[in-house]
PAGUVEX-53872 format. One record per residue (C-alpha): residue number from 1; residue in one letter; x, y, z. Coordinates in steps of 0.05 Angstrom, whole numbers, plus 5000, padded with zeros to 4 digits. Layout:
PAGUVEX-53872
NODE   pos   code     xx     yy     zz
NODE   NUM      A      X      Y      Z
...
***
This chain:
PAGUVEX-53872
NODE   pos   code     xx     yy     zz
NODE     1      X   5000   5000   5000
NODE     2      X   5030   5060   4986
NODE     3      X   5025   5120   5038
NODE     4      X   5078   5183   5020
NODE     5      X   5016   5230   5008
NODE     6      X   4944   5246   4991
NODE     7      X   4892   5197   4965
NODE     8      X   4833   5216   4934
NODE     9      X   4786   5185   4896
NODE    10      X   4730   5251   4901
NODE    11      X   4661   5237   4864
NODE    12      X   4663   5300   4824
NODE    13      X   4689   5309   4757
NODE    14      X   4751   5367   4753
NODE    15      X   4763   5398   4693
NODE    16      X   4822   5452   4699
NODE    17      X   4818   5495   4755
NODE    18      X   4760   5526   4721
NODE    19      X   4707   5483   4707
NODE    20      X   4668   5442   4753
NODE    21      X   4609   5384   4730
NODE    22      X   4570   5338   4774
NODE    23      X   4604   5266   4768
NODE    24      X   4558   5207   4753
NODE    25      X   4555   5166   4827
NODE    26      X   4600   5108   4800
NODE    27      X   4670   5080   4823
NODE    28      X   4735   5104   4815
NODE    29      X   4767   5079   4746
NODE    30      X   4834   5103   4708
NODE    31      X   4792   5103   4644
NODE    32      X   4757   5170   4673
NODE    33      X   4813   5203   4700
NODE    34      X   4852   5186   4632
NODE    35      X   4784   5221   4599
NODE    36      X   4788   5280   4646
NODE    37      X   4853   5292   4641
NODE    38      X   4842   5309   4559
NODE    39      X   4781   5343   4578
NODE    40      X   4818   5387   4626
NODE    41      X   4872   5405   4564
NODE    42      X   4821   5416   4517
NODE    43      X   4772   5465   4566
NODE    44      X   4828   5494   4582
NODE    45      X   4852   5505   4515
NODE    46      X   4775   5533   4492
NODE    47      X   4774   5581   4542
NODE    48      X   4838   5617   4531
NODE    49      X   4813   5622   4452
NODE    50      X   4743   5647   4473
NODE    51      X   4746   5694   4535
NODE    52      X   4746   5699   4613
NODE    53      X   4710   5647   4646
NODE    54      X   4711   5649   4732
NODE    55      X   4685   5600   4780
NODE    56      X   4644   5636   4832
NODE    57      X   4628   5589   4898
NODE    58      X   4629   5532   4859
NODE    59      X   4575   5562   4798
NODE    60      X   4609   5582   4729
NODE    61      X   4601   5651   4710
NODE    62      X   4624   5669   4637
NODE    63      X   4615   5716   4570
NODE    64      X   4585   5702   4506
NODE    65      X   4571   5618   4527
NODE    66      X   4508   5586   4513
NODE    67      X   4482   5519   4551
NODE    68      X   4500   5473   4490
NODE    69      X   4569   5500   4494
NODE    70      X   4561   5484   4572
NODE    71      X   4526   5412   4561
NODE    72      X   4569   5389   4502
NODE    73      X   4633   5404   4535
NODE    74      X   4616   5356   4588
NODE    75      X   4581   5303   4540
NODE    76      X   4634   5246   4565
NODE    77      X   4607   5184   4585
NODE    78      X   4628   5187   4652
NODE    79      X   4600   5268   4670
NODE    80      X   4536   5304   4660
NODE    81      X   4521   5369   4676
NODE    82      X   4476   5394   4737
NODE    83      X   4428   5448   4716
NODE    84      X   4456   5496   4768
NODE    85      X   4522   5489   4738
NODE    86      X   4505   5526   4675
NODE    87      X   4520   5596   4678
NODE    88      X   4452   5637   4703
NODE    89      X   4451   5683   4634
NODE    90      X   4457   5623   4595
NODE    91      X   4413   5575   4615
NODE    92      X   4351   5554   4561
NODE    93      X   4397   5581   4507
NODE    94      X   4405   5514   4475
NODE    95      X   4427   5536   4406
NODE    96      X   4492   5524   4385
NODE    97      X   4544   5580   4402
NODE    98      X   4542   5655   4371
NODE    99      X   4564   5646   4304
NODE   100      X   4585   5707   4320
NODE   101      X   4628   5682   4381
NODE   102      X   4703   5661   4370
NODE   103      X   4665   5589   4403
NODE   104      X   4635   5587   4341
NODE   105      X   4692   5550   4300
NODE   106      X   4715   5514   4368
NODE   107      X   4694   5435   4361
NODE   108      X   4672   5436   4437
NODE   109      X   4665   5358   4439
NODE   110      X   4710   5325   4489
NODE   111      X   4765   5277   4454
NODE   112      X   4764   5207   4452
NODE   113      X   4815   5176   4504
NODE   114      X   4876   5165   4466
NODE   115      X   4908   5103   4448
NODE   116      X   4987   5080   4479
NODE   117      X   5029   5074   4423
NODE   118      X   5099   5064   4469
NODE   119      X   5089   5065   4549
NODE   120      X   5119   5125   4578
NODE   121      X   5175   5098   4638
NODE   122      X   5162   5144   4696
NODE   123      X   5224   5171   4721
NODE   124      X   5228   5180   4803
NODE   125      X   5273   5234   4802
NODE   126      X   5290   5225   4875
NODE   127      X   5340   5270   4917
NODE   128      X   5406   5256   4925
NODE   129      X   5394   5236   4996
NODE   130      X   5356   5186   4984
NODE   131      X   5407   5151   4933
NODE   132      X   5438   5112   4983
NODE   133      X   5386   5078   5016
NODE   134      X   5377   5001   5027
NODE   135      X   5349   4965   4964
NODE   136      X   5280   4943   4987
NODE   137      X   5261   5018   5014
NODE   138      X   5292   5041   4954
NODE   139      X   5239   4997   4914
NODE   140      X   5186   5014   4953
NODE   141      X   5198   5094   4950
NODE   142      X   5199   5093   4873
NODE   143      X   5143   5050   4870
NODE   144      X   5100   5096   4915
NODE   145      X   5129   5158   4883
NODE   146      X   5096   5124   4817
NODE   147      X   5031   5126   4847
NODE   148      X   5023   5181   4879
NODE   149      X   5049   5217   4822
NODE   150      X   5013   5181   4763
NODE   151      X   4964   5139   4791
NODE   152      X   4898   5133   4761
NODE   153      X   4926   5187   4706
NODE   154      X   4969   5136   4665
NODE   155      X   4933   5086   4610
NODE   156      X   4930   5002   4616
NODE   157      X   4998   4995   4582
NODE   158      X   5037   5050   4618
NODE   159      X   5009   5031   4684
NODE   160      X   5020   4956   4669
NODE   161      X   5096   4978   4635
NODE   162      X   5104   5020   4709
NODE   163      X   5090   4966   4761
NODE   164      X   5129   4921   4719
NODE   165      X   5197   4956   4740
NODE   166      X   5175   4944   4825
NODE   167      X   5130   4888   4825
NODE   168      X   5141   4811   4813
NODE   169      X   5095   4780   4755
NODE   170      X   5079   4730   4805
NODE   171      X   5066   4776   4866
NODE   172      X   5030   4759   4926
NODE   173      X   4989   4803   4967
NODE   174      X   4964   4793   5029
NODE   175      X   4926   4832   5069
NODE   176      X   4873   4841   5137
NODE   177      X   4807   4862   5106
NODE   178      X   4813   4867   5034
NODE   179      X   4831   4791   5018
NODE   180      X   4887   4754   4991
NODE   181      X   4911   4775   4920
NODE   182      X   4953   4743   4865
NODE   183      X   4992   4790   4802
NODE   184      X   4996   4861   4811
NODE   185      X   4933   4870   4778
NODE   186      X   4902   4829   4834
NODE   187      X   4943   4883   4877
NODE   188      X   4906   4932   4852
NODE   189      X   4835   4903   4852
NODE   190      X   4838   4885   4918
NODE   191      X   4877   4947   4951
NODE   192      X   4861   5000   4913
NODE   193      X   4794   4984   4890
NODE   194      X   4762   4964   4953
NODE   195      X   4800   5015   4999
NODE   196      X   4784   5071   4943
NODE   197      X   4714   5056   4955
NODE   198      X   4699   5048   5022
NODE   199      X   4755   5118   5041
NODE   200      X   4753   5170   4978
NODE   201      X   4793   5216   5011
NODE   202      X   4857   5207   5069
NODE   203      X   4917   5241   5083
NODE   204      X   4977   5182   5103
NODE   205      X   5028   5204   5155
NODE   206      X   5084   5147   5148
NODE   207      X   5108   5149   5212
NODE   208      X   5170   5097   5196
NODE   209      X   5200   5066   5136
NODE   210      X   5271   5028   5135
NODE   211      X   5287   4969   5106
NODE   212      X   5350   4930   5085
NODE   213      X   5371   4896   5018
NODE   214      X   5308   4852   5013
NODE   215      X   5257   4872   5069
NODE   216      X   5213   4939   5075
NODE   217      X   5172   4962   5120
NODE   218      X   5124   5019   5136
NODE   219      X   5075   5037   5201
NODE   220      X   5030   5093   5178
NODE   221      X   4970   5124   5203
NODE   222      X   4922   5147   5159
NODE   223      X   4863   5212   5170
NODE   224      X   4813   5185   5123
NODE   225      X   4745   5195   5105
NODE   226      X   4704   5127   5118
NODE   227      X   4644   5142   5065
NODE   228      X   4626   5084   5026
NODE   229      X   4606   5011   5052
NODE   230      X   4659   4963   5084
NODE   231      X   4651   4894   5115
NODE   232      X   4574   4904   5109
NODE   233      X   4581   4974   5152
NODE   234      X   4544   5037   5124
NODE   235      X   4604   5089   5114
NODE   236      X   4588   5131   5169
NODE   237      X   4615   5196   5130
NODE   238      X   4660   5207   5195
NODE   239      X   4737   5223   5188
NODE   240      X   4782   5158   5224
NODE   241      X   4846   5152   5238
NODE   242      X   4877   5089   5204
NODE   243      X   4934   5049   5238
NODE   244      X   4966   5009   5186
NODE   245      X   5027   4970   5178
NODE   246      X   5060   4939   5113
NODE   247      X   5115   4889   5101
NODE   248      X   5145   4883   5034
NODE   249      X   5199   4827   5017
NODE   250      X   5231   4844   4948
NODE   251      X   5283   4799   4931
NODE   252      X   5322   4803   4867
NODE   253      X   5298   4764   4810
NODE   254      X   5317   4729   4749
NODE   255      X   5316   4788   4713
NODE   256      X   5369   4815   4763
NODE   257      X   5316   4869   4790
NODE   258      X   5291   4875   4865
NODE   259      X   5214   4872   4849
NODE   260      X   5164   4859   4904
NODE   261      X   5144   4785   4913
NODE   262      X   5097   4782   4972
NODE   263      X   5066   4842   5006
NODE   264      X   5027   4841   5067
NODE   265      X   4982   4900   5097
NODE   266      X   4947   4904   5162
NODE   267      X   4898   4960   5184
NODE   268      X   4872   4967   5263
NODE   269      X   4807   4947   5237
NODE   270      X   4783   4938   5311
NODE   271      X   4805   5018   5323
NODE   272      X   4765   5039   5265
NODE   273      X   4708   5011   5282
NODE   274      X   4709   5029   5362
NODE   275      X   4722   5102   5330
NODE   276      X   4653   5100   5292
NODE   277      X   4619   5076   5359
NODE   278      X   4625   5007   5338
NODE   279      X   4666   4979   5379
NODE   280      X   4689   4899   5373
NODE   281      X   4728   4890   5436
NODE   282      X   4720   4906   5509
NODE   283      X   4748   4980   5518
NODE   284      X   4832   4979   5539
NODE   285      X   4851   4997   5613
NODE   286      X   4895   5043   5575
NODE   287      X   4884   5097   5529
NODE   288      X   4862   5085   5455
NODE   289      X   4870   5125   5387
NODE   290      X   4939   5156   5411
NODE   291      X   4997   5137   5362
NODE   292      X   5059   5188   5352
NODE   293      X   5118   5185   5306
NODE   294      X   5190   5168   5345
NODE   295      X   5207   5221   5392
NODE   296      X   5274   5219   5350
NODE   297      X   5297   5278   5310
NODE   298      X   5309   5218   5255
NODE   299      X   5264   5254   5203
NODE   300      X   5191   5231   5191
NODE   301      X   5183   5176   5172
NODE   302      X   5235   5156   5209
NODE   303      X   5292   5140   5189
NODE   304      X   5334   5184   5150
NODE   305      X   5378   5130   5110
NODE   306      X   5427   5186   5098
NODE   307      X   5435   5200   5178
NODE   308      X   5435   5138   5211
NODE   309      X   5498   5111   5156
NODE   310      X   5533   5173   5178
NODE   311      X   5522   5163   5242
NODE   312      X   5543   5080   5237
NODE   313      X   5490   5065   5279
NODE   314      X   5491   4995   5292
NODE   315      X   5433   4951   5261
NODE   316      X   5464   4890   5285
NODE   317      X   5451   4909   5366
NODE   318      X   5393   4937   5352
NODE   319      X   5366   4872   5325
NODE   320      X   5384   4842   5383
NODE   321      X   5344   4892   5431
NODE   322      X   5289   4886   5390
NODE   323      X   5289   4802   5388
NODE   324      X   5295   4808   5461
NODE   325      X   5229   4865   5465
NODE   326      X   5199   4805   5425
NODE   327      X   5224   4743   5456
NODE   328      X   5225   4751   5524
NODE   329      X   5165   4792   5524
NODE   330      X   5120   4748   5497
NODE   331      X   5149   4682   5494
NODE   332      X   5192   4688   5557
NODE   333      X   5171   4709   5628
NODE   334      X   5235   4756   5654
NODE   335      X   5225   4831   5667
NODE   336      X   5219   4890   5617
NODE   337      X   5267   4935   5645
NODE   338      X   5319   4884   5625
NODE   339      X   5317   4914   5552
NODE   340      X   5268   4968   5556
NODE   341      X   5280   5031   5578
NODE   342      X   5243   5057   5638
NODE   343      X   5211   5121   5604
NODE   344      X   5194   5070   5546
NODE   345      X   5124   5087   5503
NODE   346      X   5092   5021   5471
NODE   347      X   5033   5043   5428
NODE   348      X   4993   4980   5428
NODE   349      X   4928   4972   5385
NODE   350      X   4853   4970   5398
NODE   351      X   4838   4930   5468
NODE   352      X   4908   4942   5492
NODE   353      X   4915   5022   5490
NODE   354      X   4977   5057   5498
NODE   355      X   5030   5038   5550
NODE   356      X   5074   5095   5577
NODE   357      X   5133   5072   5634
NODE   358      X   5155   4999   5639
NODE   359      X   5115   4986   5692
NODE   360      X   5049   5005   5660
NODE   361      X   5068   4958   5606
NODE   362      X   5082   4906   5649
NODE   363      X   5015   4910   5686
NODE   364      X   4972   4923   5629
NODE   365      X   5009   4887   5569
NODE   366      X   5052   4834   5581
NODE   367      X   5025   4818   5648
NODE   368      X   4952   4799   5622
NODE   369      X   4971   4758   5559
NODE   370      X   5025   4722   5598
NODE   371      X   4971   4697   5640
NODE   372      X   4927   4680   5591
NODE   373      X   4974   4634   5561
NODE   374      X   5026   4574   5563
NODE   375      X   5070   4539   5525
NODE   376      X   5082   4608   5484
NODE   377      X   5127   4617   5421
NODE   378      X   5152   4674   5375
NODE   379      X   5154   4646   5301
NODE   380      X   5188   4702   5266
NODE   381      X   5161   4713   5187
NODE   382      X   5197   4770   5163
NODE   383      X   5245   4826   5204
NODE   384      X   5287   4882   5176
NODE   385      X   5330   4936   5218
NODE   386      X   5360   5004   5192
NODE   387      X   5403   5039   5245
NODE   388      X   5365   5038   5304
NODE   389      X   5305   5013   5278
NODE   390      X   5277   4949   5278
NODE   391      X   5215   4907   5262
NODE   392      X   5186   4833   5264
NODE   393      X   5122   4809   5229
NODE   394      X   5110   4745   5273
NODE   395      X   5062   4690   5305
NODE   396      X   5052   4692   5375
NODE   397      X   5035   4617   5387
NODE   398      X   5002   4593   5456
NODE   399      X   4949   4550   5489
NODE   400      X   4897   4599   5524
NODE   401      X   4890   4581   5592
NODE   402      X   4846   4634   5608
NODE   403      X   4811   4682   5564
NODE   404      X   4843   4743   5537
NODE   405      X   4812   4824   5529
NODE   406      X   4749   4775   5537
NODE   407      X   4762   4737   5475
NODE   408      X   4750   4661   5491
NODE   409      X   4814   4631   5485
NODE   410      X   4809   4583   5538
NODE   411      X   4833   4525   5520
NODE   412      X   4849   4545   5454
NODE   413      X   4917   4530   5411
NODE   414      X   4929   4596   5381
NODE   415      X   4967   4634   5326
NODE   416      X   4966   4709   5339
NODE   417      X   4986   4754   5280
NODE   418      X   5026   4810   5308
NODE   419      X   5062   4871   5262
NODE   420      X   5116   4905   5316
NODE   421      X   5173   4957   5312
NODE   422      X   5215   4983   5354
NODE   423      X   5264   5051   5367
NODE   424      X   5326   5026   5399
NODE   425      X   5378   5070   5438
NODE   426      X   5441   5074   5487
NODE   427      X   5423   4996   5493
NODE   428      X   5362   4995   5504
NODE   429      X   5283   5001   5471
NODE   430      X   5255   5064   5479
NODE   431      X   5195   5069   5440
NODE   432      X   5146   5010   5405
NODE   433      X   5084   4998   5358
NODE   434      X   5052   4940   5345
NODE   435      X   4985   4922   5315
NODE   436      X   4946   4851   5307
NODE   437      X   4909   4816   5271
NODE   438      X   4850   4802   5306
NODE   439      X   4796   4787   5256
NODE   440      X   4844   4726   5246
NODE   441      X   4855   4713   5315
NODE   442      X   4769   4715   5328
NODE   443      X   4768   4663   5275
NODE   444      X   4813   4620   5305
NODE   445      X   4763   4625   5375
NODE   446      X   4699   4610   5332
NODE   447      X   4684   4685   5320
NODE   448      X   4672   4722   5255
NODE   449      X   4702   4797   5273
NODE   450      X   4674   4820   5195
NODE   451      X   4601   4796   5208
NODE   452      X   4611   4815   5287
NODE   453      X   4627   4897   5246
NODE   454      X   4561   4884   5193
NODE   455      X   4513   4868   5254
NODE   456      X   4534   4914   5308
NODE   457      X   4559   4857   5358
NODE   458      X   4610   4862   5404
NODE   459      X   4646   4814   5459
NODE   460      X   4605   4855   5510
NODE   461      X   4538   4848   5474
NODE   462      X   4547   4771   5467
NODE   463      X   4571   4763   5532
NODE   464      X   4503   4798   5553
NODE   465      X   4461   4755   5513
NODE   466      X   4498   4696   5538
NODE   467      X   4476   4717   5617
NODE   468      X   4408   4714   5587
NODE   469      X   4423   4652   5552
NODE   470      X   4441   4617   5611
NODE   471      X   4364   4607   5642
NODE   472      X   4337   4577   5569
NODE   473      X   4398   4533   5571
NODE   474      X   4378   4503   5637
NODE   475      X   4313   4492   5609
NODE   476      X   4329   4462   5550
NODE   477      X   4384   4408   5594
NODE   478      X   4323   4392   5635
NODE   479      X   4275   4378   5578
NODE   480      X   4319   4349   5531
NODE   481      X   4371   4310   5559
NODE   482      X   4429   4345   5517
NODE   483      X   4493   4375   5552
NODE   484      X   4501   4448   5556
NODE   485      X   4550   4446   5494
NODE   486      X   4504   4416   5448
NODE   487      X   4450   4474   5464
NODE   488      X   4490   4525   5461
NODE   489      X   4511   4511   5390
NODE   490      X   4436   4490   5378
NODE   491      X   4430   4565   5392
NODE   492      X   4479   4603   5359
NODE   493      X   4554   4585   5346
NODE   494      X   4580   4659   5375
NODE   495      X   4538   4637   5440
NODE   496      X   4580   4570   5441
NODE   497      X   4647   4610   5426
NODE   498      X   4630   4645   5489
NODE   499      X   4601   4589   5532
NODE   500      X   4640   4529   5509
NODE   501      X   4711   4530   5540
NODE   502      X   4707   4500   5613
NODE   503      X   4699   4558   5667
NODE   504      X   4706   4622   5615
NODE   505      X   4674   4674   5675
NODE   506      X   4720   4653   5726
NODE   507      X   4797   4657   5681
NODE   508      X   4771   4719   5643
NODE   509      X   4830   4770   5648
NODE   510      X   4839   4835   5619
***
């Protein structure tokens, strides 16, 4: 996913910076933005022949135009024109333009989208400070410099001939929410198409990117407008803050390139929807919503290639602070302060909240899922460091022995999903972020987080329904012989989720 600026995908058709038509209400394609982009030339190019033409609180004021001119102009087949766009003193004036006017020998009619005879190669044209950095990041800054600076403008073969220099043919994408995608053209049905939708308009803050010769990463939050439908959820029209996270691993290929091969993206889908009042989990102990950049001067996103090779900061011990952070927290049982530093900040996700001082994040973090589990494990999937920066993409594995932020994990094996990185200095951690994958994780406890979102349910509303559950269930025992398991599930499967595991009210931690 690429985050170094501003998305939008706005429902109104923009010709120049003097024009503006109503938009048919249809999704975002590259075919219309090709076809506005030659409409914006040629209006541009009729009004300097013909006069001044103004745009007065969004209503076009102008000299000598008549509503054909007004109507043909925007005769494409993805605009029409909205009645109280034509200029006041020429609406009903449906002849054709003065033959008096200079319009008059103008062919108003918007071109047909032209055809790619030889794709045009986009060049990055990126500072010198950035020509030194780390292969993958390199990749991935080109590659988002592409689209943000031609996406959606550029047609099928220069697009294709574009992604071609930073993707792999055989690319896999994999992502929390939007589905799991094959090709880059899969990349872009399932990312940009379905996020496009659902968020027209955000504004990413890349909080970190690093990366080293075949691993990139990014944590990012994004302001975005949540408009259109998602997961069965009415776009509330509300602005959200996005936490999302992206690992990239772009080896080089048999073409000698470093394309991207796999590509995994995670958004705090759980945050979003507790922003929007509907929340999944059980509200944190700690706060929620509150994620910074590093309290570094390492440039944002942090870091600055250029600073930290100048500096030789040393990747190689901060790798091992951060395997440690990851390790001993949450495999291991020794204390934080033995690699964390006492002032530490941990910005945790939804149901965990932010942790500020080791011995908040002992109570509140570690100190609950440590207890919830045994037999714990850290399988690592991909990790990169640059300077003082590290991160892990990993599974958490563990046998619930009591629930956890009231999921039912009781007696549950488990694989949690968890996207972490960390700011090391002066050996030791000073700063962390991490964000999991819990629609995975309530499908592993016989939950469905996406239809949980659609219906408005939450672990506290099923645990309520359960208490009221509980008196039927008695009932039904005495009257049908059955054990409590089997009604349950004769009820509804979330109800057993909840009910199933032996003794769920009495291990429920935090």
């Amino acid at each position: 996913m690429y985050w170094l600026g501003i998305y939008s995908r706005d429902n109104h058709c923009r010709v120049a910076n003097d024009i503006i038509f109503g938009a048919k209400d249809n999704a975002p394609n590259r075919s219309l933005a090709r076809r506005l982009d030659s409409a914006k030339q040629h209006a541009k190019n009729t009004i300097d022949r013909s006069g001044s033409l103004q745009v007065n609180k969004g209503k076009l004021s102008t000299l000598r135009h008549s509503e054909a001119f007004w109507l043909e102009l925007c005769a494409a087949e993805s605009c029409q024109a909205r009645k109280d766009d034509v200029p006041e003193e020429s609406r009903g004036d449906h002849a054709a333009a003065d033959s008096e006017s200079p319009l008059a020998a103008v062919d108003h009619r918007l071109p047909e989208e032209p055809v790619a005879t030889a794709p045009r190669i986009w060049d990055p044209d990126l500072r010198v400070e950035f020509s030194t950095e780390p292969a993958a990041k390199s990749v991935i800054r080109k590659f988002d410099g592409y689209n943000m600076a031609r996406g959606g403008r550029d047609d099928a073969v220069t697009f294709d001939a574009n992604v071609d220099q930073y993707m792999n043919p055989d690319l896999f994408y994999e992502s929390v929410g939007f589905g799991n995608w094959h090709t880059p053209h899969g990349w872009a049905k399932g990312e940009e198409w379905n996020y496009g939708m659902a968020f027209p308009e955000t504004v990413f803050t890349q909080m970190l990117f690093f990366g080293d010769d075949q691993v990139a990463t990014t944590t990012t939050y994004g302001s975005a407008l949540w408009k259109g439908e998602l997961f069965g959820v009415k776009g509330p029209d509300q602005w959200v803050n996005l936490r999302i996270t992206d690992f990239y691993d772009i080896p080089k290929d048999d073409t000698g390139r470093h394309r991207i091969a796999y590509n995994f993206m995670m958004i705090d889908w759980a945050d979003a929807l507790r922003q929007i009042g509907r929340p999944i989990l059980f509200p944190a102990k700690l706060e929620e919503g509150r994620v910074l950049p590093p309290s570094a001067n390492d440039g944002v996103p942090a870091p600055l290639s250029v600073l930290v090779q100048a500096q030789k900061r040393d990747a190689g011990e901060a790798f091992r602070l951060a395997r440690a952070a990851l390790h001993r927290d949450w495999a291991g049982s020794g204390r934080a302060d033995e690699h964390w530093h006492k002032d530490m900040v941990f910005y945790g996700p939804a149901g965990i909240g932010l942790a500020e001082g080791v011995s908040t994040y002992e109570e509140h973090v570690l100190g609950p899922f440590r207890a919830a589990f045994t037999n714990r494990s850290v399988e690592e999937l991909y990790s990169c460091c640059e300077g003082n920066y590290c991160a892990v993409l990993s599974n958490i594995h563990g046998r619930g022995v009591q629930n956890w932020l009231g999921l039912p994990t009781a007696g549950k094996a488990v694989a949690i999903r968890m996207a972490m990185h960390w700011r090391t200095d002066k050996s030791r951690v000073h700063e962390g972020w991490a964000i999991i994958d819990f629609p995975g994780l309530f499908e592993q406890v016989g939950l469905d987080f996406y239809h949980m979102a659609m219906t408005g349910q939450s672990l506290a509303t099923l645990k309520e329904q359960k208490r009221d559950l509980i008196s039927l269930v008695a009932g039904a025992q005495k009257a049908t012989g059955s054990s409590a398991v089997a009604v349950y599930r004769s009820f509804n499967p979330s109800f057993c989720a909840l009910s199933c595991a032996e003794d769920t009210d009495s291990k429920d931690t935090e």
